[in-house]
N, C-alpha and C positions, 0 to 999 in steps of 0.2 A: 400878674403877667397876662398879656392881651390873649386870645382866644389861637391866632393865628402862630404867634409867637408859639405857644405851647404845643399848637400840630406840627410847627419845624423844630422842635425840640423833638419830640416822640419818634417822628419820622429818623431822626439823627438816631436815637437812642435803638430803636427798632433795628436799622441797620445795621448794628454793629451789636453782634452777641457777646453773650459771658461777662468780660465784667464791665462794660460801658451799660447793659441793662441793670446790672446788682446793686450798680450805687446808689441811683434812683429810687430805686426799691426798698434797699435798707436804709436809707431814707427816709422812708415813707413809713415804714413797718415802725420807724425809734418814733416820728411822729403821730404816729392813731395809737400806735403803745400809751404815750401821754395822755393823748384824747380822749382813749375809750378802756383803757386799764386790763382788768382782767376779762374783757370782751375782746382781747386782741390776741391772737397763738401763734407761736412759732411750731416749727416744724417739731421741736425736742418733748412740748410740751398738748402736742396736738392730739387729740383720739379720733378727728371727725372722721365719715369712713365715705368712701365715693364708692357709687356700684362696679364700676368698671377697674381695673387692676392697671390699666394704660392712665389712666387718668388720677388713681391713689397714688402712683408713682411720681406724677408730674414734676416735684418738687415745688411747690412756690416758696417764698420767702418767709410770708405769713400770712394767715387768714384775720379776716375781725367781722365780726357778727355785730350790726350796728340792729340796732329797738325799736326805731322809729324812723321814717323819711326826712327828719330835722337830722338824725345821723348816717345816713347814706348818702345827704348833701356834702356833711362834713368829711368823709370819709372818700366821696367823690374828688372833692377839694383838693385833698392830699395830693391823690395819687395822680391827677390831673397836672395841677403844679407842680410837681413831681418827675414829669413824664413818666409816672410808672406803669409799664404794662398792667391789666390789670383781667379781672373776670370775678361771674357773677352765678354765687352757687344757690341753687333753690334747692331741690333733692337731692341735688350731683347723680341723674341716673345717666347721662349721657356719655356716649362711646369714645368720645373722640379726645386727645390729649388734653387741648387748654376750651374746653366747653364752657366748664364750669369747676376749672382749678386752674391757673395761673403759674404755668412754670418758668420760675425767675424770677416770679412778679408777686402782686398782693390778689388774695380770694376776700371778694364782699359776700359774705354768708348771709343770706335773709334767714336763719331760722328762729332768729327771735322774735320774729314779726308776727304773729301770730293770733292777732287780737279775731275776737268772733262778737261781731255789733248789728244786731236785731235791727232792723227800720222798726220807728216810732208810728209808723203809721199805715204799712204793709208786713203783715207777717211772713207773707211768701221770700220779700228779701232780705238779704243776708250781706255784710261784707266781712270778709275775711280776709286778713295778713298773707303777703305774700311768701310766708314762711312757712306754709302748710302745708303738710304733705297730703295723699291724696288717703291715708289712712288715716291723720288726725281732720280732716277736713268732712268725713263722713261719720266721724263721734262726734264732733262739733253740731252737724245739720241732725243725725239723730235726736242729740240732746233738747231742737226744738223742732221735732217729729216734720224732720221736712228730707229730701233728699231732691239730686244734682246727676248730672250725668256726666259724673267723673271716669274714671279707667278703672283697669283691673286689677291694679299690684299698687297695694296700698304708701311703699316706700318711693313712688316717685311724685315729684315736687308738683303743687301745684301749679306755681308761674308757667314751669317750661309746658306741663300742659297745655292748659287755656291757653297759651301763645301761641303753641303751633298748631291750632286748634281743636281737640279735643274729642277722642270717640269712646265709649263706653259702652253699658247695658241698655241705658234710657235713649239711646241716639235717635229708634224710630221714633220716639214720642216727642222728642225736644230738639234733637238734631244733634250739632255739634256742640260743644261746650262753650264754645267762646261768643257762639249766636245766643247764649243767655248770660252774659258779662254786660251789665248795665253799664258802669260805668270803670274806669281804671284812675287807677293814682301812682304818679310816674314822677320821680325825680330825673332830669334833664342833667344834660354834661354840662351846663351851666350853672344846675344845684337850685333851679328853679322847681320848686315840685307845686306839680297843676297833676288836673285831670284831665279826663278825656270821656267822652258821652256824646249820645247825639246830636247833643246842643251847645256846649264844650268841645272845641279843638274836634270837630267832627274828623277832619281828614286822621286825625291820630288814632281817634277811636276805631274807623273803619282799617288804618292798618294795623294795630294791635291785634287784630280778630286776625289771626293768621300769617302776618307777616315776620312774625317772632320778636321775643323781648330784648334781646344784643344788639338790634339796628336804632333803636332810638331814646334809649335810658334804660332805669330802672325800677322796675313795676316795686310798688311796696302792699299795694292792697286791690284788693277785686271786688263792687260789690254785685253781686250775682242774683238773678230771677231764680228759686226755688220751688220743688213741686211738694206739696204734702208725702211723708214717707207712709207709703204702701202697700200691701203684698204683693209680688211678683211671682210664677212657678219659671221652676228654674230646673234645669236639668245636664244630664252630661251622659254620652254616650258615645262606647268606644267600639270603632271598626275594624274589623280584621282587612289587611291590606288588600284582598282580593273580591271588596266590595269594594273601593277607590270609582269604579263607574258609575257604579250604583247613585254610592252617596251623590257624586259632583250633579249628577241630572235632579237629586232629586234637590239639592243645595242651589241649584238655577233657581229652580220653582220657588225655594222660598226667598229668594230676592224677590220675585216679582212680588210673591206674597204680602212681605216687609214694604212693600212702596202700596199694595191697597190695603192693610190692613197695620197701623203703624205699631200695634203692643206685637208685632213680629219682630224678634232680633234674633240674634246667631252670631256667635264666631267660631270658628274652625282650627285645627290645629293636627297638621301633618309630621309626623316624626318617626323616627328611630328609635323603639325600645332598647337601649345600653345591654341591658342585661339578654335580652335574647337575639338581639338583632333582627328582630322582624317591625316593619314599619306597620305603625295604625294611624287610625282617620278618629281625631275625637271631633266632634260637636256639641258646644255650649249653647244649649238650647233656652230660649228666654220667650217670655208669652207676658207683655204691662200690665196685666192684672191679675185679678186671683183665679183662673182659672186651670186648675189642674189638668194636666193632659189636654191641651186645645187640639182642637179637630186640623190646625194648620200642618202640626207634625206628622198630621199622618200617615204621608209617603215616605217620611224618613224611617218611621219607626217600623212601619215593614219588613226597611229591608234586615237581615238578618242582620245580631250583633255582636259584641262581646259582653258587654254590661251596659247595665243602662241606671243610673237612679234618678231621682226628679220630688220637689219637694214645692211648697210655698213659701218663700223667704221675702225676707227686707230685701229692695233693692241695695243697701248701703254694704254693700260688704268686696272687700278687697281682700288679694293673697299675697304672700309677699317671697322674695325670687333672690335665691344665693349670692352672696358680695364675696369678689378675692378671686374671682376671675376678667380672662379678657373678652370683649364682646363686640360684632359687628351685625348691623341691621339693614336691611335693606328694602325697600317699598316698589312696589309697581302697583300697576291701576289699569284693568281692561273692565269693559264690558262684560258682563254675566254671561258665561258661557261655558256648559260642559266640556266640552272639549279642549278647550284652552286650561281651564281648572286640572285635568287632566295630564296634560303634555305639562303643565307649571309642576305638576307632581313628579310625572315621569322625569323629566330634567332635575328635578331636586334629588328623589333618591339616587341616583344614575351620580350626583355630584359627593352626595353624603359619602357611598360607599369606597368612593376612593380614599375618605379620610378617617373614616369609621376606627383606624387605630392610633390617632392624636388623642394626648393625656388629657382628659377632663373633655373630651366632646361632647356636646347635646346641641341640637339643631332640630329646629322645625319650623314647619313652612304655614303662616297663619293666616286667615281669610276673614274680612268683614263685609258688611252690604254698606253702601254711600246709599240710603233711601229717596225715592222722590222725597218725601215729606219732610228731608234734613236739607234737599235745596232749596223747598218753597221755604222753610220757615226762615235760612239764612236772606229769601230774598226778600220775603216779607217784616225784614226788620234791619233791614238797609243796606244788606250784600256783605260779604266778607272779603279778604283779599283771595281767596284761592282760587279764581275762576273758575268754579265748575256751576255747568248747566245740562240742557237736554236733556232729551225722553227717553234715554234707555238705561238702564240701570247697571249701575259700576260694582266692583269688589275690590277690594282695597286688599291688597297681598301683600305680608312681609316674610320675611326669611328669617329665623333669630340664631345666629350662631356663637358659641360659646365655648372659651378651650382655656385649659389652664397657664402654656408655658409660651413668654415669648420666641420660643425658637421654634414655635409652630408656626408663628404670626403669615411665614408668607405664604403659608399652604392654605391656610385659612382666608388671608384677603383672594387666592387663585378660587378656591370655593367659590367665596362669593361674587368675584367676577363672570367668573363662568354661566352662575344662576341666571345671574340681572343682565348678559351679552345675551345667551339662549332663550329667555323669556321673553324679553321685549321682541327679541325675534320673531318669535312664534305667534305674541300678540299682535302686531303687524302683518305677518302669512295671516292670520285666521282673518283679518280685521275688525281685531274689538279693540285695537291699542287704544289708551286713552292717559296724556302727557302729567296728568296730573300725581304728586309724588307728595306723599304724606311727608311732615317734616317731622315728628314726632318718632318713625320709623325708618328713616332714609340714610345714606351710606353719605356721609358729607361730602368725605373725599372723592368719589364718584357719581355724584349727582347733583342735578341743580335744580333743589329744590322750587326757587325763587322765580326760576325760568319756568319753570313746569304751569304758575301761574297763567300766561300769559303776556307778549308783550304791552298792553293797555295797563295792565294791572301792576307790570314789572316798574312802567314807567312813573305810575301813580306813587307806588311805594317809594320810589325814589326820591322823589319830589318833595313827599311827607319828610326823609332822612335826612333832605341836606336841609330842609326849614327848620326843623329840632335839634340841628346838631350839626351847625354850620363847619364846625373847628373839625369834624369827621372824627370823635374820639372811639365811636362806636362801629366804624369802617373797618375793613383789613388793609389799612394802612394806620390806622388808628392805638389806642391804646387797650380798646378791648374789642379782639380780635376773631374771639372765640364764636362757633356757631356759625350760622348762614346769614354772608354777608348780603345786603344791597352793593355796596361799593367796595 
């Protein structure tokens, strides 16, 4: 079947729910059953588990976990000639319905992908299966005493990381994640599988770095620039709420600090203790080398605490974060500035405490530093798609809320619309707004990601989309829908 034919098939099938998509589908499900045997599940026989309870719900028809990009072509094939709706699971961390499960439709599972291949000639790199999570993907790089600047909760997938590019503990030293992705290995909705590198399909290369992996295939493998593993001191330190001014002045400082001295990192995390209902200020204090106690912390660790411990560790360690609830995230991005840090706090508790008695609440408000030295190194190795530049230094804010029963859901989306109305507000009054929106962290159904880039950069990526994937399978008119469209 021609290319075009198949996008006015999908299109048909698209329009019309229930059971004009099921046939399709069950279809396709009796066909990769054949294909790929007991690599193929239905729903009766399925354990795999998705973080989110909106998204383990979804129902798809079946899943199939193909081994290699010769079976993700086949498997593409199917469901393509098919028209079956379809989506593409790495970790399954993501929030939103058909992300990364396919309701109605078929889930392409990468977790068996998972190969870890040494370069013959650089021991620094590494390429690894795009089936890895970011917990097997830091025993993988220990096992040859190297480490990556992956994230923090070792159950989420590596692809959707690196795609939307990538922040971690090592960010001041190396930057984003996806600024040290050598090269990509990507089956096409034609089942063409190519790579992408500076010198390879450049234009693809440069949008995989950020533009995400739903707009133009399917990633099967990464191979990645690696750092020797290390010691790092590492620390955590929790504030009683009525230091809140304290900390954010002295959390300015070490932005700037983090952009001259790059073994500076930090993340922050604003929240509601359940049990007592009193909100703290923790700080994840990080220092790239083996320095105990660095002199950079200084002003924070002044101000008074509640606990504090601090140690030398591996950077490779990850924590991993409760599954069988529902979950919404949401990103903003100003300019380093107490005050704003501040008012983004004031407005969060102010929002929590209206819902503070929803089943299973936990929400907190999280802060990282965007470094100078993670946009020179993005610019010094060929630019990424997220346009950010300039000489003042960003904090990248998310929100993370989480509740157990769907018949809280709308009090919880009203949460977090109020946060992200009220805040962008305020960051505009103060003027430090800055448009840029993490995709890794960001509320789909309320934010545009893709726009946040830039129109230069919007237009670029687009360009890249319809050249790899002329038939628009990976569009939201397309067959796989899921995620932050281009088109």
């Amino acid at each position: 079947m021609k290319a075009n034919s198949i996008a006015q098939l999908a299109l048909a099938v698209l329009a019309s729910p229930g059971e004009a998509a099921a046939a399709p589908c069950q279809q396709s499900c009796a066909e990769l059953s054949s294909t790929f045997g007991t690599a193929l599940f239905y729903p009766r026989n399925d354990t795999t588990q998705f973080w989110d309870q909106k998204q383990q719900l979804a129902g798809q028809i079946c899943r199939v976990e193909p081994s290699a990009p010769e079976d993700v072509a086949k498997a593409l094939a199917i469901v393509i000639t098919n028209a079956c709706p379809f989506a593409i699971k790495g970790g399954g961390h993501s929030r939103e319905v058909n992300d990364s499960n396919a309701p109605g439709g078929v889930t392409i599972d990468t977790a068996r992908m998972r190969k870890v291949v040494p370069d013959e000639d650089d021991k620094m790199v590494v390429t690894l299966g795009a089936g890895h999570n970011l917990g097997s993907t830091l025993t993988a790089l220990s096992s040859l005493n190297l480490s990556f600047p992956v994230g923090r909760v070792s159950s989420i997938g590596l692809g959707g990381f690196l795609l939307g590019g990538g922040q971690g503990d090592l960010g001041g030293k190396l930057g984003f994640a996806m600024d040290n992705v050598l090269e990509y290995e990507i089956v096409l909705a034609n089942g063409t599988i190519t790579t992408a590198c500076p010198t390879t399909n450049p234009d693809l290369y440069w949008a995989l770095r950020g533009g995400g992996g739903n707009n133009f295939g399917i990633v099967t493998a990464f191979k990645l620039r690696a750092v020797p593993e290390t010691p790092i001191w590492a620390a955590t330190t929790r504030f009683a709420d009525n230091q809140t001014a304290a900390v954010t002045e002295e959390l300015d400082k070490l932005v700037t600090a983090s952009s001259a001295d790059p073994n500076v990192n930090f993340y922050t995390d604003y929240r509601i203790a359940p049990a007592t209902g009193e909100f703290v200020y923790t700080v994840q204090q990080r220092y790239l080398n083996a320095t105990a106690s660095p002199a950079a912390y200084n002003g924070l660790n002044a101000v008074p605490y509640l606990s504090r411990t601090g140690n030398l560790t591996s950077p490779n360690f990850a924590s991993d974060v409760a599954y069988g609830v529902r979950h919404i995230f949401v990103s903003l991005s100003w300019h380093s500035s107490p005050a704003m840090l501040q008012r983004a706090a004031s407005i969060f508790k102010t929002e929590v405490l209206k819902v503070q008695n929803v089943s299973g609440l936990t929400a907190g408000m999280d802060s990282q530093p965007i470094t100078f030295s993670a946009l020179r190194i993005a610019k010094e190795r060929g630019g990424n798609a997220l346009g950010l530049s300039g000489d003042k230094a960003i904090l990248e804010n998310l929100i993370t809320i989480a509740w157990a029963n769907a018949t809280d859901d709308a009090a919880m989306y009203a949460f977090a619309d109020a946060w992200l109305a009220k805040t962008e507000a305020a960051s505009r009054e103060l003027g430090v707004f800055v448009p840029y929106r993490y995709m890794n962290h960001a509320f789909r159904s309320r934010q545009d990601v893709l726009g946040s880039y830039g129109e230069e950069n919007l237009a670029r990526l687009r360009t890249v989309q319809r050249a790899v994937d002329p038939a628009g399978m990976f569009t939201s008119k397309g067959l796989c829908t899921g995620y932050w469209k281009l088109l």
